[in-house]
N, C-alpha and C positions, 0 to 999 in steps of 0.2 A: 527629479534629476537622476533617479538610479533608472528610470525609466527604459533607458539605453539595453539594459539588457532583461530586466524583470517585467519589461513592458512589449510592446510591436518588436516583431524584427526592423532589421534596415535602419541603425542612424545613417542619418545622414552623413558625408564625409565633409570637410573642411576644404575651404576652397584653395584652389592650387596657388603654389606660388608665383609672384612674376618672375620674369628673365630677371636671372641676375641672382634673385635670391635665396635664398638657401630655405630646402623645404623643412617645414617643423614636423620632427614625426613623433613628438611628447609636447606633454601641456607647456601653455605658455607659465612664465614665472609668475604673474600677473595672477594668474586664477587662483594660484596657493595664499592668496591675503585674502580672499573670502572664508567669513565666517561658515557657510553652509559646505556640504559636499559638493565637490564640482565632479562634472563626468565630461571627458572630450573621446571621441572618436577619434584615433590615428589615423592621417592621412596611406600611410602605407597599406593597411587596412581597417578601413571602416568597421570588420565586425568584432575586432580589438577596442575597449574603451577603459579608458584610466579613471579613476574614480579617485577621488583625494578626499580623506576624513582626517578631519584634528581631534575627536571623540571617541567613542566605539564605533568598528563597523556594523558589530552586529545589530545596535540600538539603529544605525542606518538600513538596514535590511530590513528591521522589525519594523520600525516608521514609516516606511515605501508599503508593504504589505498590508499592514494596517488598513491601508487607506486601498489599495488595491486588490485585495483577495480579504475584504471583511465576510464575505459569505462565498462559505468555499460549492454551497450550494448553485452557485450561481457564475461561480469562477473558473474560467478557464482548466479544463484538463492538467493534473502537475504530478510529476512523480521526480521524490527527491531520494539520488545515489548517498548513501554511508558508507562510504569505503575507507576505514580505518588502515587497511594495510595497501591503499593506493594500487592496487595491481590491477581492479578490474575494470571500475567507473570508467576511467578518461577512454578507455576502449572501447566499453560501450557506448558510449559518448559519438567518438571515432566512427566506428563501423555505423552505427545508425545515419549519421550526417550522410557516408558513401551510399548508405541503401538510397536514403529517401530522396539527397541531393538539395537537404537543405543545410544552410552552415551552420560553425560550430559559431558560435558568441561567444565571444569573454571579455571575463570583467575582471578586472585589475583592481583591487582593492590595495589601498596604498595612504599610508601612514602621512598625511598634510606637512609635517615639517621634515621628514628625513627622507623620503620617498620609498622606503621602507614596503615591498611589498608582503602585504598581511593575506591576503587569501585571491584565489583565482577563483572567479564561479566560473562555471561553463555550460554551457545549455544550448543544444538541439529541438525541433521539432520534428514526431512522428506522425505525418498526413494518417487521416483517419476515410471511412467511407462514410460514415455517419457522426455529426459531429465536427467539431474546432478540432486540430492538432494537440495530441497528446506532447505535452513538456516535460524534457526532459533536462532535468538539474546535478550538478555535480561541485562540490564546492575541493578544490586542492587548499588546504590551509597551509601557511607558512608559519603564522603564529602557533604558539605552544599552549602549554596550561589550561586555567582557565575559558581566557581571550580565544585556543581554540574551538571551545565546547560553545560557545556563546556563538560563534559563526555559523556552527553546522547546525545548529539547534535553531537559530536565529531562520534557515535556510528551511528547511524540514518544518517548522511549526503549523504552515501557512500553506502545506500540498497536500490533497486528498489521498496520496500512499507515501512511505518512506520504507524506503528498501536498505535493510542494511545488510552489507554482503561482511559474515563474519569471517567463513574462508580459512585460512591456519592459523589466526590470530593465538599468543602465548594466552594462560588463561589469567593472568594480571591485567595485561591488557584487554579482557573480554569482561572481565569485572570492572574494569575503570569504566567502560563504556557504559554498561548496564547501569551504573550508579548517575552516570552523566543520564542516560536517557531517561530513568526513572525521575528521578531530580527535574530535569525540561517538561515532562508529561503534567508534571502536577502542578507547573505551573498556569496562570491564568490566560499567557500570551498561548498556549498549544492549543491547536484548532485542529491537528492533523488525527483524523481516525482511523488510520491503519498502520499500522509497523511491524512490516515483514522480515523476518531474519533467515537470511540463507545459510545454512549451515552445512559442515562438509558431513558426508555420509560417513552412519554408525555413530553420530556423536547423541546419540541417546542421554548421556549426564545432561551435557551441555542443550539440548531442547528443554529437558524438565527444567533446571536453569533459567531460561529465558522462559518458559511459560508462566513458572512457577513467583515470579515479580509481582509485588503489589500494584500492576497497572492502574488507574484511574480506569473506571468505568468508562469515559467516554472515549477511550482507546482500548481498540481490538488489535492483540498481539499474535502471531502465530509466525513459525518455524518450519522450514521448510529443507529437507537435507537433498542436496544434488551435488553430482559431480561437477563442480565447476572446471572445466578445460578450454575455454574459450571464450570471446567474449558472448559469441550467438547462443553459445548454451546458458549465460548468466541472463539477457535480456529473453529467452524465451522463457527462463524461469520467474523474471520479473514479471513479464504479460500474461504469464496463465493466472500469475498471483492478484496483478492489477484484474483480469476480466472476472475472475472468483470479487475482487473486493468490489466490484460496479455494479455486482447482480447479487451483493449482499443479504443474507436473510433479512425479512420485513418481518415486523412484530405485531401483534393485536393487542390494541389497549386493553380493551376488553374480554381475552382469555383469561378464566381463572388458573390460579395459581401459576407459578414462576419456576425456573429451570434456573440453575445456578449464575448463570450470567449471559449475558448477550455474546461473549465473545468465548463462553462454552459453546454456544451453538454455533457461532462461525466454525469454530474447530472442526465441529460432531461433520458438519453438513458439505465443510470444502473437501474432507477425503472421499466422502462416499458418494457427490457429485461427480468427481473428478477420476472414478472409476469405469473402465470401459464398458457399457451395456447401459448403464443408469443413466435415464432423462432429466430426471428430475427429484430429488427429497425433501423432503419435509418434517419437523418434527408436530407433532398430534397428541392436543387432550384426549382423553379414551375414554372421559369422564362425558363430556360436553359434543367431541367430535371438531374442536376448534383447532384450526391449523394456527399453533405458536409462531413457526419459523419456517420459510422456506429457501431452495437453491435451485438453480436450474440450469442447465448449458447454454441456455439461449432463451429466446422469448419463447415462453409456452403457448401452443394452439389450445390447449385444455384447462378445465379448471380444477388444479390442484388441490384446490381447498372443498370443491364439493365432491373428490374422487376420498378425500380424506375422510369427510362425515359418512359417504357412503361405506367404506370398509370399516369406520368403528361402529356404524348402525348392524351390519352384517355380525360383528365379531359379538356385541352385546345379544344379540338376537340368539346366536350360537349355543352362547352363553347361559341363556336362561335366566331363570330367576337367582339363579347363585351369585354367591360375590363376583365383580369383572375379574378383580386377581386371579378367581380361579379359570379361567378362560385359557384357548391356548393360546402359547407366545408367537405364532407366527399364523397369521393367516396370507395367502396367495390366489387372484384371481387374475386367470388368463381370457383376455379380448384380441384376439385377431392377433398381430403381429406384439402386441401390448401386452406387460405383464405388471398387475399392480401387488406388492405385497405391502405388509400391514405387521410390525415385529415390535411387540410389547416391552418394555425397556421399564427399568427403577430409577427414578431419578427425582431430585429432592422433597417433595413434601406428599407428592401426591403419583398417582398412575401417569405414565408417557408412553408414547408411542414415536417409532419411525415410518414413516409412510415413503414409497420406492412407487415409482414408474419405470420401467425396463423395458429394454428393445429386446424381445424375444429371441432372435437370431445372434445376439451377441451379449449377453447377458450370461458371464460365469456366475451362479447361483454358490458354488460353495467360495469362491473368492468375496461375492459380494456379502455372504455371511461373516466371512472374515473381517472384513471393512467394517459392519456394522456392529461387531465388538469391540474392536480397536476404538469406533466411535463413541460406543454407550459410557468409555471411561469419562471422557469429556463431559459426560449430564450426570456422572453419581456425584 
């Protein structure tokens, strides 16, 4: 019954009334004696629907999903807006509906015996070229306290990102938040594996802050500072975040030894992908020549993992019979327009490497040295 908007576009609308009668444009009285949630479409507009709970709504959100996005493997495209200070979501909400021309939905959550409305969801769809339509979620809460945390969380648990746009938030209110989301993360209903926070630039305390949270392993957390001034600047900072989290590093069971966490390597690998000239990185045993983790702009024509054993074969050979330690920390081979380097990195128990493919013609070399310190913090 939440189906209405968690489900297909298009309810259906209610049929019109006769001459004479007076059109209903809210639920009938009738529906509020049922025991379950009811959802009606407004005849005014069908992509308005009123939902009526006598319970929690968020146990109704989490009940629908349950059963609807149990494998987020397998489910639909979702990315879920946080917008604690309401300024930017419903706009980017907004503006995307204008771009793509699809509507906005919304759900009316609403208190069964007072009519009481308790939170608005609202969701768009962004046509994709390849692939279902990426969802886009936005929950306005009316309720407080608790009762709030339990909606937004209830909403986010269940989407393969959550963007929280943190923005000029007091720092009371950026602590209440973190304790609410750390708090949801550990629990068993959370399925969502990524939580990006957009942060306003320079807030350097406030990243260590949010990185620095006991996340549950099986959530990857990362920070992201931009000028937000618009809504198109907040959604294109959403979609570079989203296309980094869809081309995620992949792991090998079978690499020896371990790098402090999965969601160090996300960190190490989204900056230094996402700089101009670099195709693709990777992080590299120097022991073995096993690519741990990789990232890429796009689908690779090459194979990353065998350009990787190749330059640790190279760097050992270099090397000698000496310890690899003493080897040097950067090796560099140039192919045609293709530049691969190879930069020796300290990182938890055992030797690491970064492994770089770069577009020779647009590849700043001492910028992307830059990058890859910035990075190595991330794996000590």
């Amino acid at each position: 019954m939440l189906k209405t908007l968690f489900g297909d576009l298009g309810p259906k609308p209610l049929d019109a009334p006769a001459y004479g009668e007076t059109e209903v444009v809210f639920a009938a009285t009738a529906i509020l004696d049922e025991k379950k949630p009811a959802a009606l479409p407004r005849v005014a507009d069908p992509h308005v629907v009123d939902v009526f709970v006598s319970g929690s709504p968020a146990h109704a959100i989490r009940d629908h999903f349950t059963t609807s996005r149990a494998d987020l493997g397998q489910a639909p495209a979702m990315i879920t807006l946080l917008d604690p200070s309401r300024l930017w979501a419903p706009a980017v909400v907004k503006a995307l509906s204008d771009a793509s021309g699809q509507p906005v939905e919304k759900l009316h959550l609403r208190e069964r015996g007072t009519l009481r409305t308790l939170a608005v969801v609202e969701r768009t769809a962004v046509p994709r070229r390849t692939g279902g339509p990426l969802k886009i979620y936005h929950a306005d809460v009316r309720a407080s306290g608790h009762e709030h945390d339990e909606i937004v969380n209830a909403l986010a648990e269940r989407s393969q990102m959550t963007a929280v746009i943190v923005g000029a938030l007091q720092e009371h209110a950026v602590d209440a938040m973190l304790r609410s989301l750390l708090e949801a993360t550990q629990q068993p209903d959370w399925h969502c594996p990524w939580l990006v926070f957009l942060l306003p630039p320079g807030a350097a305390m406030l990243r260590h802050r949010v990185l620095s949270q006991q996340w549950p392993g099986r959530v990857r957390a990362t920070a992201l500072a931009e000028t937000l001034n618009g809504a198109s600047t907040v959604w294109n900072t959403v979609l570079s975040a989203w296309e980094a989290c869809a081309n995620a590093p992949t792991f090998s069971p079978s690499a020896p030894g371990h790098l402090v966490d999965d969601a160090s390597l996300s960190k190490a690998l989204f900056s230094i992908v996402r700089t101009e000239g670099v195709i693709a990185s990777g992080v590299v045993d120097l022991t073995t020549g096993d690519l741990m983790a990789h990232d890429s702009r796009g689908t690779l024509s090459f194979d990353l993992a065998a350009r990787a054993r190749r330059l640790t074969a190279a760097r050992r050979m270099f090397c000698g019979p000496t310890d690899p330690g003493l080897a040097s920390e950067e090796l560099m081979v140039t192919q045609g327009a293709r530049v691969e380097m190879l930069r020796a990195v300290q990182a938890g128990n055992g030797r690491f490497g970064m492994v770089l493919v770069m577009d020779r013609r647009l590849a700043n070399l001492p910028l992307i040295r830059f990058k890859l310190t910035q990075a190595e913090k991330h794996l000590v």
